[in-house]
C-alpha positions in Angstrom: 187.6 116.7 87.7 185.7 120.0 88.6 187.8 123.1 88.2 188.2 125.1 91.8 186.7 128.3 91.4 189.0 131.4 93.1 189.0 135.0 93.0 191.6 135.0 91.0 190.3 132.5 88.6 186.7 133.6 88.4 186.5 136.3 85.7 188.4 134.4 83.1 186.4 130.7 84.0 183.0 132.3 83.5 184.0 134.1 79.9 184.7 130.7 78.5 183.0 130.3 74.8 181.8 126.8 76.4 178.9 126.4 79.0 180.1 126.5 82.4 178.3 124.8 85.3 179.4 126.5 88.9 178.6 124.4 91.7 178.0 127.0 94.6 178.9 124.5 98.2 180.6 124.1 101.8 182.6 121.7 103.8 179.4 122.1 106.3 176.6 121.6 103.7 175.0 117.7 103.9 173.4 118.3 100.7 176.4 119.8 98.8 178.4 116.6 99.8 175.8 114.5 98.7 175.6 116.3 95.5 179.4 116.4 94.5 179.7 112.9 93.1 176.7 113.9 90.8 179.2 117.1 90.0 182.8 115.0 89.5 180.5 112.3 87.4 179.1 115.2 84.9 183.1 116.5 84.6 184.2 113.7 83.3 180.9 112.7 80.7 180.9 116.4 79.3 185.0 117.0 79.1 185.6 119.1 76.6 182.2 120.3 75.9 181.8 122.3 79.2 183.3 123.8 81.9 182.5 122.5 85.3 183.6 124.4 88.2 183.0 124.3 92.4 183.0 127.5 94.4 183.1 127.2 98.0 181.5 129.3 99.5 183.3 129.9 102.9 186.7 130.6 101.0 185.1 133.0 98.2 182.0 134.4 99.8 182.3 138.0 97.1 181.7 135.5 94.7 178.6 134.0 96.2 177.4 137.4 96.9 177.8 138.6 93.6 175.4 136.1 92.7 173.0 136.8 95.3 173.3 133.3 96.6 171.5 132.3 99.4 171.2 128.5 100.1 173.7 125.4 98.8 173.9 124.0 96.6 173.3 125.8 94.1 174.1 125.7 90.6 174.5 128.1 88.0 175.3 127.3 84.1 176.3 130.5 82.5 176.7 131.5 79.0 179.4 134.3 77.4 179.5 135.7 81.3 175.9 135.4 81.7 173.3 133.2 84.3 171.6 131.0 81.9 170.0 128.9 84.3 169.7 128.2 87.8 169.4 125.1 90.2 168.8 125.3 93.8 168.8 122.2 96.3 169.7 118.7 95.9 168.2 117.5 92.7 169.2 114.3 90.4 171.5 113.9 87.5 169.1 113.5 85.5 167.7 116.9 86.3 171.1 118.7 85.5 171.8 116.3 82.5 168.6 117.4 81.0 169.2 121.8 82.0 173.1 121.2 80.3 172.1 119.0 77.3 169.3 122.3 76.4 172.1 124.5 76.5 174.6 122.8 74.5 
């Protein structure tokens, strides 16, 4: 199961030594509902070799402003702190199997 990202949670989820996958959404966002399943599936297929995390938007909005984002979903996979790589819109699995498995 993904990891609920929080304020108070943030700082200490993104300096993991492991790759973690933010998945930037709302309650209101068609696409971002459609997408969690494809989230919740890659938790459970890459436990233990990544971190996957949700942020919703509405309840942390510094967050998603720190990040400059501006449309859901989005996803960010970060590395020691840092944006590695970027994934905007509804996209497949395959799509974010393929971004993780290049950063493992």
């Amino acid at each position: 199961m993904a990891l609920a990202i929080t304020s108070q949670n943030f700082e200490e989820t993104i300096q993991s030594p492991q790759l973690v996958m933010i998945d930037f959404w709302a309650t209101w966002c068609g696409p971002c509902r459609a997408l969690a399943p494809t989230i919740e599936e890659l938790a459970e297929e890459y436990k233990g070799k990544m971190v996957v995390a949700k942020c919703d938007i509405d309840e942390n909005n510094e967050i998603a402003v720190q990040f400059g984002i501006m449309s859901i979903p989005t996803v960010l996979f970060i590395k020691n702190g840092e944006v590695v790589e970027k994934q905007v819109g509804l996209v497949p699995k395959a799509n974010l199997k393929k971004i993780i498995d290049s950063l493992l």
